[in-house]
C-alpha positions as CSV (number, residue, x, y, z in Angstrom):
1,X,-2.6,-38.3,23.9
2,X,0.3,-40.8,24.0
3,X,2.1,-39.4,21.3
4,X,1.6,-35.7,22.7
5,X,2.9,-36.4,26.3
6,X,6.1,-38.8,24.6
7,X,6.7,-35.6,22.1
8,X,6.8,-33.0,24.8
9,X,9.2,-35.3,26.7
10,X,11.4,-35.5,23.7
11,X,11.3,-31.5,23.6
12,X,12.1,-30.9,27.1
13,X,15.0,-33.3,27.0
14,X,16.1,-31.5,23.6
15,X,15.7,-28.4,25.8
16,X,17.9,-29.4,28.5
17,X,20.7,-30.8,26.3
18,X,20.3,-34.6,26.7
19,X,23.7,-35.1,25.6
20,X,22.6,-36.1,21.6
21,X,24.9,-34.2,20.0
22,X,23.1,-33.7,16.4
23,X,19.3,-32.8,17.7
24,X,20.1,-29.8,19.9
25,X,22.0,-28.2,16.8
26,X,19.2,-29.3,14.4
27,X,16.6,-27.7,17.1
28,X,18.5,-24.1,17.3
29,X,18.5,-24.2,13.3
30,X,15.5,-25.1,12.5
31,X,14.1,-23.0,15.2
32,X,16.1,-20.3,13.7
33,X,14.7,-20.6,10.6
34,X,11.3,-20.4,11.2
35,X,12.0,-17.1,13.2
36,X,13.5,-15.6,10.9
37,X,11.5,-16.5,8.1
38,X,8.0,-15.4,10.0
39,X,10.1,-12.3,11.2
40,X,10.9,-11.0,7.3
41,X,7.0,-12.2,5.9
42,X,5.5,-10.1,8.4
43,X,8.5,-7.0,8.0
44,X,7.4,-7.7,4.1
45,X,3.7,-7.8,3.9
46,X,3.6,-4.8,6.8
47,X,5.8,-2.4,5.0
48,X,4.7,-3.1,1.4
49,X,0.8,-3.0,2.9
50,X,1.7,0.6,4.5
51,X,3.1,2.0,1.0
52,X,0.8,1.5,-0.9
53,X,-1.8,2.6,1.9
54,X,0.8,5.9,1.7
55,X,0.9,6.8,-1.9
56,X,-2.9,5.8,-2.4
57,X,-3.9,8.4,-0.2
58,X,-1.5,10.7,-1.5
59,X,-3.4,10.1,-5.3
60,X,-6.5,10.2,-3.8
61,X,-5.7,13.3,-1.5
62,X,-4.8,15.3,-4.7
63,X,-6.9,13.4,-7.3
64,X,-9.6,12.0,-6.5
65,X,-11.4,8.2,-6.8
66,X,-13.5,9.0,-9.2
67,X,-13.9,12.1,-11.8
68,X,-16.7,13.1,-14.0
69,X,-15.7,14.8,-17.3
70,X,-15.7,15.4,-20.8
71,X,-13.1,12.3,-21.7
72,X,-11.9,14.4,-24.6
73,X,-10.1,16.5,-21.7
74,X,-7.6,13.4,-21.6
75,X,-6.3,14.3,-25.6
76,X,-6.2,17.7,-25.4
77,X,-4.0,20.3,-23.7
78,X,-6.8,22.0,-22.4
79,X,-9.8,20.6,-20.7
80,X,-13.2,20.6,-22.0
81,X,-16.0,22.4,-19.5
82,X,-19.1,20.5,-18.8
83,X,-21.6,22.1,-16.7
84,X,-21.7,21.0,-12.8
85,X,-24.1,22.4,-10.8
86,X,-26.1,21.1,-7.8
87,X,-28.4,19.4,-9.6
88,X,-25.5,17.2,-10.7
89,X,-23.7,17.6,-7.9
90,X,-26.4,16.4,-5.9
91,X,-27.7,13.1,-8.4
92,X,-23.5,11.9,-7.8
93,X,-24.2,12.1,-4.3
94,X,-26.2,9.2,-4.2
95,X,-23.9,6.9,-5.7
96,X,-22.7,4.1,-2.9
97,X,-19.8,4.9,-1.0
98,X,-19.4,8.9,-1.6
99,X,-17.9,10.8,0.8
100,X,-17.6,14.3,-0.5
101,X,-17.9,15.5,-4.5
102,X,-16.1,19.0,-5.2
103,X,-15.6,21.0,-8.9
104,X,-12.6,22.1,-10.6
105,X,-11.0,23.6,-13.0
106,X,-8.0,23.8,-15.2
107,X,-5.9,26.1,-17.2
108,X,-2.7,25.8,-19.0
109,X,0.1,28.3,-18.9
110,X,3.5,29.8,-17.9
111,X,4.7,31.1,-15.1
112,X,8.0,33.6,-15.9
113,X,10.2,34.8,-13.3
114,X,13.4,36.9,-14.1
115,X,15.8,34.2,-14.3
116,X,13.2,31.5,-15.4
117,X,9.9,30.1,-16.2
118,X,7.9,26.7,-15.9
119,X,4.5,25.5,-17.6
120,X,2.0,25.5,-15.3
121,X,-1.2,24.0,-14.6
122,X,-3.6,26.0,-13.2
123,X,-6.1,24.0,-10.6
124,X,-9.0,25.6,-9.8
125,X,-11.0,24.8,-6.2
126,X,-13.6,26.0,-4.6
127,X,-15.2,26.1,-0.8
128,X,-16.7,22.4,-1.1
129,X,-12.5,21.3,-2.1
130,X,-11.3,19.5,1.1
131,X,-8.4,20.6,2.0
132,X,-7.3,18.4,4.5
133,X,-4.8,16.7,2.6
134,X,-3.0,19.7,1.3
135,X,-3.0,21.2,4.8
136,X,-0.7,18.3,5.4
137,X,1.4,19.0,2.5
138,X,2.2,22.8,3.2
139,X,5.6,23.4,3.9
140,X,5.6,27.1,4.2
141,X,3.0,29.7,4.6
142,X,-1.2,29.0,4.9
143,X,-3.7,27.7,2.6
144,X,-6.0,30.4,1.9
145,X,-10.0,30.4,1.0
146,X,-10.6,29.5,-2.0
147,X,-13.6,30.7,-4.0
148,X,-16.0,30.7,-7.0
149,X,-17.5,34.0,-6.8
150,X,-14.0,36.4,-6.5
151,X,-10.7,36.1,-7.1
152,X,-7.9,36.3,-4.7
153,X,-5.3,36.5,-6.8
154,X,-3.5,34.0,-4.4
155,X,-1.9,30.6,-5.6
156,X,-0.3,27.6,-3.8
157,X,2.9,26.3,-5.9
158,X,4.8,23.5,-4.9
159,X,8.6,23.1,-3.3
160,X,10.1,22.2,-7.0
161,X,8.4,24.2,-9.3
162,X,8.7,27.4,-6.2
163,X,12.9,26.1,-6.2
164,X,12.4,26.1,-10.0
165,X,11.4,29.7,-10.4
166,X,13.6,31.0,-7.1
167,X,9.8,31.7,-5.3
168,X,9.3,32.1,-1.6
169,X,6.0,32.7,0.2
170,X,5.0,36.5,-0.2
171,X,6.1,36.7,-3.8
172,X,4.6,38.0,-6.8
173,X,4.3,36.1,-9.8
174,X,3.8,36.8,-14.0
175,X,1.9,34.0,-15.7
176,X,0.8,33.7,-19.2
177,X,-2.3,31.9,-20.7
178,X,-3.1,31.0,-24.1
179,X,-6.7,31.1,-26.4
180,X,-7.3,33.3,-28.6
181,X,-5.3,36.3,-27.2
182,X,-2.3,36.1,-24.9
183,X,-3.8,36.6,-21.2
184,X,-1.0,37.9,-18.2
185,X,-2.0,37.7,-14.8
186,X,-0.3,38.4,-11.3
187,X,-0.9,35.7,-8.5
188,X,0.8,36.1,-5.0
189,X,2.2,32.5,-3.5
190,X,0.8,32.5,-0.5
191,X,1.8,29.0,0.4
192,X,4.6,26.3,-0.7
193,X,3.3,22.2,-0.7
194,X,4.7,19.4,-1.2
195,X,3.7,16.2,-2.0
196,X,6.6,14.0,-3.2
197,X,4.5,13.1,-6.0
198,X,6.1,14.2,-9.1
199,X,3.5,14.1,-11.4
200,X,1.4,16.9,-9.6
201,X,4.6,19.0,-7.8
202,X,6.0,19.2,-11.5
203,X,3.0,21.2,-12.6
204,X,0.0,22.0,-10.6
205,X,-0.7,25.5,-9.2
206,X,-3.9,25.7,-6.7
207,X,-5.9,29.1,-7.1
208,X,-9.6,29.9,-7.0
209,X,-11.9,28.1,-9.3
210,X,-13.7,31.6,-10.4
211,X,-10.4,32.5,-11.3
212,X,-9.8,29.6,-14.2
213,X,-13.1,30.2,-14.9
214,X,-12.7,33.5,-16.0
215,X,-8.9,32.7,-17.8
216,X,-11.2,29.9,-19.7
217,X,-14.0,32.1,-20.7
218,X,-16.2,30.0,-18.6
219,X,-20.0,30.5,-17.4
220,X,-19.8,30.0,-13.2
221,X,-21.8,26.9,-13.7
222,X,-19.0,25.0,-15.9
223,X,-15.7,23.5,-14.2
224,X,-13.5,20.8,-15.6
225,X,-15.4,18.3,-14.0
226,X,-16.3,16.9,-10.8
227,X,-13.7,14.9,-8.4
228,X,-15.4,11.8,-6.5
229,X,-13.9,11.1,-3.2
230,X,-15.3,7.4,-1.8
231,X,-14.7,6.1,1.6
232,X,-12.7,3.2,0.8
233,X,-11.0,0.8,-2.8
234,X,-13.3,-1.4,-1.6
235,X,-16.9,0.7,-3.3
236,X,-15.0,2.1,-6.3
237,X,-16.3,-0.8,-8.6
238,X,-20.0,-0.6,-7.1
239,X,-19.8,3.6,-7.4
240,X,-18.1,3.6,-10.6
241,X,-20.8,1.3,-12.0
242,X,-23.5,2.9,-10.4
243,X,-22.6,6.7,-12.1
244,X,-21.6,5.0,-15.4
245,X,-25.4,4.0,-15.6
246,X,-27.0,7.2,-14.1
247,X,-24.6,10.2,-15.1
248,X,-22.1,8.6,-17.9
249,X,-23.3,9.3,-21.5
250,X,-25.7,11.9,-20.7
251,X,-25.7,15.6,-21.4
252,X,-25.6,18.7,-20.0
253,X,-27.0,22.1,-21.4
254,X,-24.8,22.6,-24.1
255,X,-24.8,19.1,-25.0
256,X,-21.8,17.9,-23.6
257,X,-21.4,14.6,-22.7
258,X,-20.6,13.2,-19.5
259,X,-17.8,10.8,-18.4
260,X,-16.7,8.7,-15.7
261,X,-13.3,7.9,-15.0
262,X,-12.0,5.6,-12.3
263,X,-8.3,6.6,-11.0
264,X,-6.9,3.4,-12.4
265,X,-8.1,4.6,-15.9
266,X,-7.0,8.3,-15.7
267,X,-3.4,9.1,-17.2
268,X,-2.2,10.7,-14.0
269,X,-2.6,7.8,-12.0
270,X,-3.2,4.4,-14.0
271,X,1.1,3.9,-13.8
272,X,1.6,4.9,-10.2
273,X,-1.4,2.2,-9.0
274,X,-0.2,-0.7,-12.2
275,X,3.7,-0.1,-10.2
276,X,1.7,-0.2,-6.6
277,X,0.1,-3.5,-7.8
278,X,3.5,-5.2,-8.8
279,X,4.4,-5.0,-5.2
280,X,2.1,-7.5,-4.1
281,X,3.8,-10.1,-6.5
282,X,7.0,-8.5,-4.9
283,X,5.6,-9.9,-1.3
284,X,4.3,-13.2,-2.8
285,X,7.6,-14.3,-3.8
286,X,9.1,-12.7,-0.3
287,X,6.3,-15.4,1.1
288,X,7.1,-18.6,-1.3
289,X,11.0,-18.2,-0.7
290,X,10.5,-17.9,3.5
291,X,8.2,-20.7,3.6
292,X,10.3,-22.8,1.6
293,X,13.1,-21.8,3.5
294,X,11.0,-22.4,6.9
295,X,9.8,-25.7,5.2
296,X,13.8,-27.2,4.3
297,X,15.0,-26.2,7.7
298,X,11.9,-28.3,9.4
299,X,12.0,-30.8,7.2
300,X,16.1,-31.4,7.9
301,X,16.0,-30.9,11.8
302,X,13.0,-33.8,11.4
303,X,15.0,-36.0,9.7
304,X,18.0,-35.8,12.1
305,X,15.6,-36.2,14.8
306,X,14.2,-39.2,13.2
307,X,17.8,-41.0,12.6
308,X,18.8,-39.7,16.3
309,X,16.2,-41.6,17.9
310,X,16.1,-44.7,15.8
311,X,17.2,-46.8,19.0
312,X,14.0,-45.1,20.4
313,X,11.7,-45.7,17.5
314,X,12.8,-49.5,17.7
315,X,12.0,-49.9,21.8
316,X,8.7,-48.2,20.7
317,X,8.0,-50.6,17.9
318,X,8.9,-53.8,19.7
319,X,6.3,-52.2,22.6
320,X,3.7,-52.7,20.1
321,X,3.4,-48.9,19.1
322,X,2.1,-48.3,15.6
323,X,3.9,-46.6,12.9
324,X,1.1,-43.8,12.7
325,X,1.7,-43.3,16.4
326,X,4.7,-42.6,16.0
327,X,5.0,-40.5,12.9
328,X,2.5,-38.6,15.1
329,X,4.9,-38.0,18.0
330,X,7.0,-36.5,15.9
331,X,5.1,-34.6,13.9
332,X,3.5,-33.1,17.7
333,X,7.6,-32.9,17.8
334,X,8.1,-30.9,15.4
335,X,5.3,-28.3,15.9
336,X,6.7,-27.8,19.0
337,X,9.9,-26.5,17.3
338,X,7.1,-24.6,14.3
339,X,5.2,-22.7,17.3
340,X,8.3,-21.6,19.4
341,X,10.1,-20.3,16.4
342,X,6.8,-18.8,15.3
343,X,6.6,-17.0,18.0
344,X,10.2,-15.5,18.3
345,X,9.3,-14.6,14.6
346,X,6.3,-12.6,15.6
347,X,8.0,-11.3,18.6
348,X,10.7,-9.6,16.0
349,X,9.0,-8.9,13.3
350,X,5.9,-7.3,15.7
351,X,8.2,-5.2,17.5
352,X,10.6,-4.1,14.6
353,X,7.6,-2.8,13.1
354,X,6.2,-1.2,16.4
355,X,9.7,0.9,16.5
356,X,9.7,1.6,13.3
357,X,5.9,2.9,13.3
358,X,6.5,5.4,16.7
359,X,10.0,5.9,15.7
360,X,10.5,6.2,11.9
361,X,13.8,5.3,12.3
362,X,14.1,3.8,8.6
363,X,14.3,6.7,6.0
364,X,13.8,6.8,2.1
365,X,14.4,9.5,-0.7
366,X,10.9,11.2,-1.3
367,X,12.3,11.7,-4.8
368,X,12.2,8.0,-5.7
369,X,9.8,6.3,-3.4
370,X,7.3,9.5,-2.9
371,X,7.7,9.4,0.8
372,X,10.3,10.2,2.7
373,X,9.9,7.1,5.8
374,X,9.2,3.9,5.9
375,X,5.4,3.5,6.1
376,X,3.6,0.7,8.3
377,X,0.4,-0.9,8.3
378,X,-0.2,-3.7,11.6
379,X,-3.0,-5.6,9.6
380,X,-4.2,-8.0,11.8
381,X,-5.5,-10.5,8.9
382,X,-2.6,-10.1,7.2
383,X,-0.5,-11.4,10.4
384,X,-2.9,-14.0,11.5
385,X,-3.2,-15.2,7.7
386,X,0.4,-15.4,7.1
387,X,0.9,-17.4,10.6
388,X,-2.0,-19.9,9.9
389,X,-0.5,-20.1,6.1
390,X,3.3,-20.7,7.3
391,X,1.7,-23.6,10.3
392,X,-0.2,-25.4,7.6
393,X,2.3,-25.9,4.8
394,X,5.2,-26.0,7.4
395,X,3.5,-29.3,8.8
396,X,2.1,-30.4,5.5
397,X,5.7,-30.9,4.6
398,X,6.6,-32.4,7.4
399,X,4.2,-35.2,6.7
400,X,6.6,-37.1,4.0
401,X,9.5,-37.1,5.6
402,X,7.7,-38.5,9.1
403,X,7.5,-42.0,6.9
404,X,10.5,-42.5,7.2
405,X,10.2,-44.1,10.6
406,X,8.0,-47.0,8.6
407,X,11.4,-48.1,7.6
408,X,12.7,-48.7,10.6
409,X,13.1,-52.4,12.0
410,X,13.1,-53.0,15.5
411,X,15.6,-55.9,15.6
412,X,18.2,-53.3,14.1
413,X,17.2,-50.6,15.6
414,X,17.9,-51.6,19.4
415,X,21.5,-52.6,17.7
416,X,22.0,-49.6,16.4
417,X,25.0,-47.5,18.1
């Protein structure tokens, strides 16, 4: 306890400007530097943390976590049906971690205006779809019902390829599909989404799944396959594993064989979540170069507090206090000066990222980054982890450089001017 009471003496003196001219300087710094390093770790970890939390639920929200197929879907232009009905809607059901499982369908075509025309891809949904996310996404118009017994005739096009064609919400529109004859239909956009995701805007149409059904010749029990939605990342390996043994490489009643597909695996997706997972070696570098940084500044205010004091460190020495003892005090010195400029760093960082989450004052261009704000995620373990992280190796380094009072002699130190 002796070296914790003649520490916090030594940092209220530093406090009140003793008249040392070097300490109070190396105390402002090195305080400084903690802040601000803590403050741009925690910025860092909660804004990376929120984007990927963003664009994962916007790949999941359109996608799915899961989908089972016919993999030879993946090289071809058109998609191969496989038959999902209850029965096998029901046996995917039980796999751990599913929240909802729902069927669709695709076609290829074209979409021809007067001025212009786009390939397409024709998604079909059905009631079970959950349109949550999508309801999120419309920019103009409503989503309609969508059906596997009728068709509507109604489709939901997104912002580029509706700016593409020159289409607005009310519109009629020519499309084109290819088998064995040359198929025209007219669909009416009732609706205009957006997603930022330029891998679905680019492309996909939303319509009924009886009517892609019919464009593909298809029997009402058939679909392109089923999409998986989970609750969390955190099941996808135990659910994956789970259908791969029960539903993957069996048949249905044409002999197709099943597949299952995780999103990381599935073309549409795997580059989008391999760019998401760079990020987090973006952040550990962000972390490495802060609590380095934290680290110098610490270890340089100790040192100058060391060589301050050496008058100090003699009395104490010639008083019969042990070099531990004193390394001690001011190591308890120097977290002092660790915790205060931790907590200015949380206070910043915390409320930067508060503002930032009410406020969305920090913008980005959808076009490149998918999103249009700055997204936020206050993980608590994330904070707490990088604080305990940043005290440990912050004081850890600290350890070498409190030797250096071993060096000191007490007959030159009381001399010393």
């Amino acid at each position: 306890m002796f070296s914790f009471f003649l520490a916090s003496r030594f940092f209220g003196q530093a406090n009140h400007h003793d008249g040392r001219k070097a300490s109070a300087p190396a105390i402002r710094i090195a305080t400084a530097g903690i802040a601000v390093g803590l403050a741009v770790m925690i910025i860092s970890v909660c804004i990376v943390k929120g984007f990927q939390h963003e664009v994962v639920a916007k790949l999941t929200g359109f996608a799915s976590h899961l989908e089972v197929l016919d993999r030879n879907s993946f090289g071809s232009p058109e998609t191969y049906p496989v038959v999902t009905d209850a029965a096998l809607m029901s046996k995917v059901k039980q796999a751990q971690g599913v929240t909802r499982v729902q069927r669709v369908s695709q076609k290829m075509g074209i979409f021809k205006t007067q001025n212009d025309f786009s390939g397409v891809v024709l998604k079909g949904i059905a009631g079970e779809y959950d349109l949550s996310f999508m309801q999120q996404c419309i920019v103009e118009g409503k989503l309609p019902a969508f059906r596997d017994d009728r068709s509507s005739n109604s489709i939901v096009i997104s912002r580029t390829l509706a700016d593409k064609l020159g289409l607005k919400v009310g519109d009629k529109v020519y499309s084109y599909f290819f088998s064995r004859t040359i198929k025209q239909r007219r669909f009416t956009v009732v609706a205009i989404y957006d997603t930022h995701m330029r891998q679905f805007d680019n492309t996909y149409v939303l319509t009924d799944l009886y009517t892609v059904n019919k464009l593909n010749g298809w029997a009402t029990d058939q679909s392109s396959g089923l999409e998986v939605h989970l609750s969390s990342f955190d099941v996808l390996p135990d659910a994956q594993h789970w259908l791969v043994q029960h539903v993957g490489g069996t048949h249905d009643r044409l002999n197709r064989p099943y597949s299952v597909v995780s999103i990381h695996e599935n073309p549409r997706t795997a580059s989008v979540l391999s760019w998401l997972g760079l990020l987090d070696f973006n952040v550990m570098v962000i972390l490495v170069i802060m609590v380095c940084l934290a680290g110098f500044t610490m270890v340089s205010g100790l040192l100058i507090l060391i060589l301050e004091r050496t008058v100090t460190i003699g009395v104490l020495k010639a008083l019969g206090a042990s070099n531990a003892r004193i390394r001690h005090t001011f190591l308890w010195f120097a977290s002092f000066i660790v915790v205060r400029g931790m907590l200015i760093g949380n206070a910043i960082g915390l409320l930067l990222m508060f503002l930032q989450k009410q406020f969305g004052w920090v913008r980005l261009n959808p076009e490149t980054y998918y999103i249009d704000v700055v997204p936020v995620e206050l993980n608590v373990a994330w904070i707490l982890g990088i604080n305990v992280a940043s005290l440990i190796v912050t004081m850890l380094a600290l350890v070498l450089p409190s030797f250096l009072v071993s060096r000191v002699q007490p007959a030159k130190a009381i001399q010393f001017d």
